[in-house]
N, C-alpha and C positions, 0 to 999 in steps of 0.2 A: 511270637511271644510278646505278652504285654508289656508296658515299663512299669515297676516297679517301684511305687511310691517309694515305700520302706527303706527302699536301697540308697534313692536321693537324699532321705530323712537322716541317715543312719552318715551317709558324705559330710553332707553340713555338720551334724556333730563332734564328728571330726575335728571338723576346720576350727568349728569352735573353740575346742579343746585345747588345740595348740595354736592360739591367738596369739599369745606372744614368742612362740616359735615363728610364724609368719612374720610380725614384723619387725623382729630381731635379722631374718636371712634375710627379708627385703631391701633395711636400711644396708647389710654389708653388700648385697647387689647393686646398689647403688651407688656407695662406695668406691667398688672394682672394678666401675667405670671409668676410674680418672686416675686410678691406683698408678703410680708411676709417670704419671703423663708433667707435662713441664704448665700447662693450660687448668689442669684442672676440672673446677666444674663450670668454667666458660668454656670448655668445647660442648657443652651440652647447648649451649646457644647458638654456638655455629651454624650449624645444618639449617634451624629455622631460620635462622637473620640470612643465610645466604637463601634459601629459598623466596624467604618474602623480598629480597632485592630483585633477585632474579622475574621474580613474576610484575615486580613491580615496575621494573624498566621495561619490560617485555610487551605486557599490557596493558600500565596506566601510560607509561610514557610512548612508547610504539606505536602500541593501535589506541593509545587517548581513549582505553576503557572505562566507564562509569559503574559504581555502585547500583544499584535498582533504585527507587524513587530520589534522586540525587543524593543517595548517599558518598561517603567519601570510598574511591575503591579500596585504599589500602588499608582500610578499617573494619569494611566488608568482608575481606579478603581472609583477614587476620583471623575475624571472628569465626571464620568457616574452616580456617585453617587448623588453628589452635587444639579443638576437638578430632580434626581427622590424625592428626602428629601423633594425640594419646591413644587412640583406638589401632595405628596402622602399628605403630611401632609395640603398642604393649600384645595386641596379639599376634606377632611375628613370634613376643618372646616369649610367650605362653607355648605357644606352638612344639618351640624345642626346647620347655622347661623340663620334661621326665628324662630327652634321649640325651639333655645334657648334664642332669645331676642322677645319671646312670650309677655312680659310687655311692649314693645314697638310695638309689629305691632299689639295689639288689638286696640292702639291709633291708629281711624282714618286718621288723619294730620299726620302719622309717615308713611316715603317710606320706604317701607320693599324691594324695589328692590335696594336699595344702598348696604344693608348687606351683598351679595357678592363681594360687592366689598373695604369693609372694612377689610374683611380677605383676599383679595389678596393683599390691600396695608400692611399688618401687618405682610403676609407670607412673602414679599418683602425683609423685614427688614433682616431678618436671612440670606436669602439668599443672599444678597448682602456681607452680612458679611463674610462669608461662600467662596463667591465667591475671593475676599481678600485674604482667607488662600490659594487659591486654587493659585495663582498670584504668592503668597510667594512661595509656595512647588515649583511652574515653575523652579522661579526664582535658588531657592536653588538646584535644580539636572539639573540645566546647561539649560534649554530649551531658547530658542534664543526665543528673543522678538520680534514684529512684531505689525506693525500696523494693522496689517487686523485681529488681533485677539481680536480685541474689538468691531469687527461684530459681536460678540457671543451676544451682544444686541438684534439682529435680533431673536436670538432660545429665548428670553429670551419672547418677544413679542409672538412668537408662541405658548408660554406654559401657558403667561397671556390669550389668545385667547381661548384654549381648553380647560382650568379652567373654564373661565366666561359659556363658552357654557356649559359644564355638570355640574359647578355647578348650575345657575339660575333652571335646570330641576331636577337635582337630590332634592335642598331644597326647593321647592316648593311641588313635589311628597313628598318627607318626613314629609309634615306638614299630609297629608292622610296616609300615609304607612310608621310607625316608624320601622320596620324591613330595611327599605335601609339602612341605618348608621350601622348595624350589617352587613347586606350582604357585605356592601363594603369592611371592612374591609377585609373579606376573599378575595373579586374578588382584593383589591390591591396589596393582598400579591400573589396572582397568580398573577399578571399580574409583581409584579417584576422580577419573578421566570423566565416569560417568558420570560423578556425581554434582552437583554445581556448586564447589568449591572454588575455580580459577570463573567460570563463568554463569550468570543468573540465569535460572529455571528460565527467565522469559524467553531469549535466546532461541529455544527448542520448539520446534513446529507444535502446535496446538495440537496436532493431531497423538502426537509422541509423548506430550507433558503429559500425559496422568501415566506414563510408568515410573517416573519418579514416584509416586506414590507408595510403587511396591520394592522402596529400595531402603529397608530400614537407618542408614548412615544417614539419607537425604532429611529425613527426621529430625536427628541429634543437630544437625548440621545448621536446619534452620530453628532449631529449638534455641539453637545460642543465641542465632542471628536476632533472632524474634525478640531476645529476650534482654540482648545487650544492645541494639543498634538504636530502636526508634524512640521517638520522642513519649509513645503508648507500647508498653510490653506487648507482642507480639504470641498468640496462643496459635500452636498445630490446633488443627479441629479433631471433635470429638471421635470422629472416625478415625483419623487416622491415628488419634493413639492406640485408639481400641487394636487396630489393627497392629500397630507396631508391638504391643505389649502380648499381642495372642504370638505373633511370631518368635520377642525374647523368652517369653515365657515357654514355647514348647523348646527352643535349643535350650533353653537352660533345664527344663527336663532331661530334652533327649541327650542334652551333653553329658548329665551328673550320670544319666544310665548306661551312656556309652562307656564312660569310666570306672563307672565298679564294674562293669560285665569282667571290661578286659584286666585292670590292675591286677588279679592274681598270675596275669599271664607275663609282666612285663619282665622278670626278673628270669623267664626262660628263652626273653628272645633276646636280651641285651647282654 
């Protein structure tokens, strides 16, 4: 069976429709993060400030690692890191957005197709903030400012795209197959390992470097890099957008269809 244009068409207008239903339950998710906590919304900084120290003692100061063309590592680092945080953590929680607001999508009148999109507008939040620090650190080790460096909107857009697309198919299958939400965990953490986020694409035998190619994150990844680090903005080639946009574009296809196939079913398995 073919996928159905229509079907996708008929999703988005949805989501459309209750636009400020989405960012109404994204801001109170966001919220009920800190709900109770004595920290607040500095435990949202936690995780990353202990990561980038960690990495930072590890392998700037341990193994005395370098940036690629002498750039600074911990800025490299930051740059590559920043976008993976938004991408790992918001589709974790895309992933068990339906099998966790199950009280709302057994209500018939409730669209359970906006719930991915309520934890993209929530993961937004951090990241934007996140991206802020990252502006500051520029600024403070000297990196020349520049207009073209607030195209990094454009990777920002790319990674909303392949979000929507794996998430709609990952939490829909999740609502049948609650081992995805455990499996991923593990494939995200290989898939940072892969990706050269702690170390530079150079690193990797010649022979190996063009699978980063077919690894859409490595994309995003260097999109920021490219486009925050050097003294000239930094463009992916023409190829490999083509390529990475033919890949978000079909999960974001096959995601919206794996979605409506299954939605009328979720409220008989949950």
């Amino acid at each position: 069976m073919g996928i159905r244009v229509p079907a996708i068409v008929d999703l988005l207008q949805v989501v459309r429709r209750y636009r400020s239903m989405i960012l109404s339950m994204a801001l109170r998710d966001f919220q009920s993060r800190f709900a109770g906590t004595l920290g607040g919304v500095l435990w949202m900084f936690a995780q990353p400030l202990a990561i980038i120290s960690i990495f930072y003692f590890v392998f700037a100061v341990g193994f005395r690692a370098q940036g690629p063309e002498g750039t600074s590592f911990i800025l490299w680092f930051v740059c590559g890191l920043v976008p993976w945080l938004f991408f790992n953590e918001t589709l974790l929680a895309i992933t068990d957005s339906v099998t966790r607001h199950a009280y709302l999508v057994k209500k018939t009148i409730f669209p359970s197709e906006v719930l991915p999109f309520v934890h993209l507008m929530a993961g937004l939040i951090p990241h934007l903030i996140f991206m802020l620090i990252v502006v500051c650190l520029l600024g403070y080790l000297g990196v020349a400012f520049l207009v073209d460096r607030f195209l990094v909107v454009y990777f920002l857009l790319c990674t909303c795209m392949l979000l929507l697309g794996c998430g709609w198919m990952l939490s829909a299958l999740q609502v049948f197959y609650r081992d995805i939400s455990h499996a991923l965990t593990i494939i995200m953490n290989l898939l940072f390992w892969s990706t050269p986020i702690v170390w530079p694409a150079e690193n990797i035998p010649i022979a190996y470097r063009s699978l980063l190619f077919y690894n859409p994150v490595y994309y995003i990844v260097e999109g920021y890099r490219g486009l925050l680090l050097f003294d000239k903005v930094v463009w992916p080639s023409l190829w490999h957008t083509t390529y990475f946009w033919m890949v978000a574009g079909l999960l974001f296809v096959a995601g919206g269809y794996v979605f409506a196939r299954l939605k009328p079913e979720f409220a008989d398995v949950m």
